[in-house]
Structure formats: structure tokens, C-alpha cells
N, C-alpha and C positions, 0 to 999 in steps of 0.2 A: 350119568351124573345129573339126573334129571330134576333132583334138587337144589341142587347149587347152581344150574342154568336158569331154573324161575324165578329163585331167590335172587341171581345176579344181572336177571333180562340178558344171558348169555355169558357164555362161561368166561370166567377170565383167562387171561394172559400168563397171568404168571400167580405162582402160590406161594408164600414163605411162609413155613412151618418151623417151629420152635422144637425141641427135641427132648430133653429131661421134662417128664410128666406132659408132653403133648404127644410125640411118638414113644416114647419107651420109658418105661418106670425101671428107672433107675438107680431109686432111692437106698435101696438093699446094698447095694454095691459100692457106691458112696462111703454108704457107714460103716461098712467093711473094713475100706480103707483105712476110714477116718480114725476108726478105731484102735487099728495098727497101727498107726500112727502115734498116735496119743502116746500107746504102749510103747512103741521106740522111746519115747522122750520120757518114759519112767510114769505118765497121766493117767489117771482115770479114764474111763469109758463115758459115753453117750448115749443116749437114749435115740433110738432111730427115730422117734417121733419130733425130737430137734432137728435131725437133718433134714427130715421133709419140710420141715417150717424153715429149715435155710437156704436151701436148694433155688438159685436161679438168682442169686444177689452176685453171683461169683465165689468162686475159692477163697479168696481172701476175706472176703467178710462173713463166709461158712467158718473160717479157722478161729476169727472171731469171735463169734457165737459161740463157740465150743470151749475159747477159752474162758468168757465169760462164768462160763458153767464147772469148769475142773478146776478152777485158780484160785486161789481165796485172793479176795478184794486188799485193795492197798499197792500192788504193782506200781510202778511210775510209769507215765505211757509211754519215755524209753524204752522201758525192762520189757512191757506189752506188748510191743513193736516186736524187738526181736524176739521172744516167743512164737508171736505170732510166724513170724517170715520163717522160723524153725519148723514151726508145725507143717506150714504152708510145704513146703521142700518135702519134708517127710509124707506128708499126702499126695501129692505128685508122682513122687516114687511109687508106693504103694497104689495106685488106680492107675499108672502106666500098667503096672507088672499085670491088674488084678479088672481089667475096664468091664466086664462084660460076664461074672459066673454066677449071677443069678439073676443080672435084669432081661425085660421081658417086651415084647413090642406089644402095646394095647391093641384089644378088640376092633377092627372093622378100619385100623391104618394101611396095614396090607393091600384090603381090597381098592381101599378112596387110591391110594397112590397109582396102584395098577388103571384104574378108571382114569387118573387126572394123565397117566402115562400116555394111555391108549386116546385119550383126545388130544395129545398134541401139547398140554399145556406145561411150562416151563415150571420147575419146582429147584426151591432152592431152603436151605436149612440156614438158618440162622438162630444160634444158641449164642449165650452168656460163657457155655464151657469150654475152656481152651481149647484152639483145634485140634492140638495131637490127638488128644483121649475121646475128642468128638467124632474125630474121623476113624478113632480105632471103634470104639462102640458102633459107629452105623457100621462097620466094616465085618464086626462081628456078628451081628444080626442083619445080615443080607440086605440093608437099606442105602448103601452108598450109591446101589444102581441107578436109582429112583433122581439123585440131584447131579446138578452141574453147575452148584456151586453152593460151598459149604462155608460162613463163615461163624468164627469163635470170636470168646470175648479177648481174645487177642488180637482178631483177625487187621484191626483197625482202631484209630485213636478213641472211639466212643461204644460200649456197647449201650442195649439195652437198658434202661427206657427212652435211651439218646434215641432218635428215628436213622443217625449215621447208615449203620447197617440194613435198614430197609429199604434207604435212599440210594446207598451202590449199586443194590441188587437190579432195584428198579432202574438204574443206567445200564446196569451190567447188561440185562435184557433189554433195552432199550423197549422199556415198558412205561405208560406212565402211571401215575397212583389209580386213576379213577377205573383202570383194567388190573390190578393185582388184588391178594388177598392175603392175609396177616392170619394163622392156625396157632392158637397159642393157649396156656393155663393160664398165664398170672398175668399181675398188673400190669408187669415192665412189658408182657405182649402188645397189653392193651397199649398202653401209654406211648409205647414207639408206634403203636400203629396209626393212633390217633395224629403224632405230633406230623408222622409223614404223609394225612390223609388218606390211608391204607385204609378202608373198613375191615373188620375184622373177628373173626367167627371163635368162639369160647370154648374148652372143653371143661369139668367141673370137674373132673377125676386128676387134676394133677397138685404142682405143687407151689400155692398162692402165698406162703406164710401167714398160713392160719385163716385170709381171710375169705369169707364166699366170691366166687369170678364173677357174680350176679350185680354183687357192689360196686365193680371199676366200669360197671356199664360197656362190655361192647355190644358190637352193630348184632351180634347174638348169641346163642349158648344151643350147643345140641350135645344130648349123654353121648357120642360116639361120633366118626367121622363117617362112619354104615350110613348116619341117617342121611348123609346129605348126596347118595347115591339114588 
């Protein structure tokens, strides 16, 4: 890892890595669901190019976005509500049954892990997606090995852009901020990473809602996690 040791004046401690569009895309299988979903409840379809622009806010404000888009306007935010917590259930179901038959682990994550494995260094996943379907998707794609310790936006009272979840991790390893590192696509990476002093490394290939990773400014951007071997 002979880039991420120059870049770090030695390697760090510990890694927390984000999972939908930083380790494995996802997106396909999501909209799969979401889509069945919809369909249970008698709805329209979606365009996968919304769920990529939704991905990583959590479930519940994906269900929203979606119904935004299949419900003709006028609803009370009552009626909204449970729609939504309908929908919500119905897609839970559906990506329990379904986590994992077309997503895919990006280019050059395999090797960086095996590398970050083989020096000793602590890794830990920390997603916005609930841990059941988190744990089953790495479980599915031979990446549970890689962590020891995986938390969801269930895992605890704050996910993502809260720094909560970067801040346990970094007790859990009895690490502190200025030896860890934050591997993430979108803002809410950036934003936890910043708020718990984490610097934190960019990838451009996942899922920002819509906006360039180049924007939220982190500490930097590389097309693949290959480069920083």
C-alpha cells in the first residue's frame, strides 16, 4: 500500500469504508426491489436513475423520493406518511428475499482490502443500510471477511452525516481520528468524516444524488481504491 503510506506518512490504524457505491454497486438490486414493491401496492415503476440519485439518504427517505414520483400531488402528510411506512415494509421484504442478484463489488476493492488485510490494518464498514441486508449483501459477495465490525443506519441513534458512527468505531478500535480513514462516495461520507476529524479519501463512481464528490471537498478523490496500492 505504498500509496496510501506516503499519502498518510504511514499507514493508518484503522479504515472505515461505506458500502452502496464505495464497495459494491448496488443500485440494480435496490430498484429491483423497489420496484416490486411499488407493484405490491398496485404503483408505478421507477426509473433506476432515481434510485441511484437516492441511495445513501436511507430507506425511508428512498420510499419517499419514489413516492414523490408515482403519487399525484395533493396527499395530506398523514395519508404520505403511511404510504410511505407501507412502501417502506413492502421494500424490506422484497431486498431481504432478493439482496444480492445482480450487484457487483467494484474494480480494485478486492485487492486494496486484501493489502489493507495483510498489513494488519483494522477495517470496519459503516453504511446508512440497515444491518440485516448489509450484512447479508457483504455475506453474499465474500466481503464479511475483510470487517470486524459492521455498523447500519440502524446500528445506533445517529447515522450518517452524524459523525456518531465513525466516532464508536474509532473507540471500538481504540483508535484515535488523526490514525483512521473515512473510504466513501457521497456527501454524508464526507460530512461524518469531517465532523469526527477522520480525513477522508473519495471515490467518483458511486452514488452522490446527482452531485460531483469533487464538490463536498474531501481530503481526496482517486477513480479506484487499485490506486492507492
Amino acid at each position: 500500500m505504498h500509496e496510501l503510506n506516503r499519502w498518510f506518512s504511514g499507514l493508518p490504524a484503522l479504515i472505515m469504508l461505506d458500502l452502496d457505491g464505495t464497495l459494491v454497486d448496488s443500485a440494480a438490486d435496490i430498484a429491483l426491489s423497489l420496484n416490486r414493491a411499488l407493484d405490491d401496492l398496485a404503483l408505478p415503476p421507477v426509473s433506476d436513475e432515481l434510485v441511484r440519485h437516492g441511495i445513501g439518504r436511507g430507506a425511508a427517505r428512498l420510499m419517499d423520493v419514489a413516492l414523490q414520483h408515482v403519487l399525484p400531488p395533493g396527499d395530506s402528510s398523514a395519508q404520505r406518511h403511511v404510504e410511505s411506512e407501507q412502501l417502506l415494509a413492502a421494500f424490506m421484504r422484497r431486498y431481504e428475499d432478493s439482496v444480492c442478484e445482480v450487484s457487483t463489488v467494484y474494480p480494485g476493492v478486492r485487492a486494496f482490502l486484501d493489502a489493507a488485510s495483510e498489513q494488519g490494518i483494522a477495517l470496519a464498514c459503516i453504511t446508512n443500510k440497515p444491518l440485516k441486508p448489509a450484512n447479508n449483501l457483504l455475506d453474499a459477495l465474500d466481503l464479511s471477511r475483510y470487517f470486524s465490525l459492521v455498523l447500519g443506519g440502524d446500528s445506533l441513534t445517529h447515522k450518517k452525516p452524524h459523525p456518531e458512527p465513525l466516532q464508536h468505531a474509532l473507540r471500538h478500535f481504540s483508535v484515535s481520528a488523526e490514525r483512521a480513514l473515512m473510504v466513501g462516495d457521497s456527501r454524508n461520507d464526507v460530512d461524518a468524516a469531517k465532523a469526527a476529524g477522520v480525513r477522508v479519501l473519495a471515490l467518483p463512481y458511486g452514488y452522490n444524488h446527482g452531485e460531483t464528490i469533487t464538490a463536498c471537498a474531501p481530503d481526496r478523490v482517486v477513480a479506484t481504491l487499485a490506486e492507492m496500492l
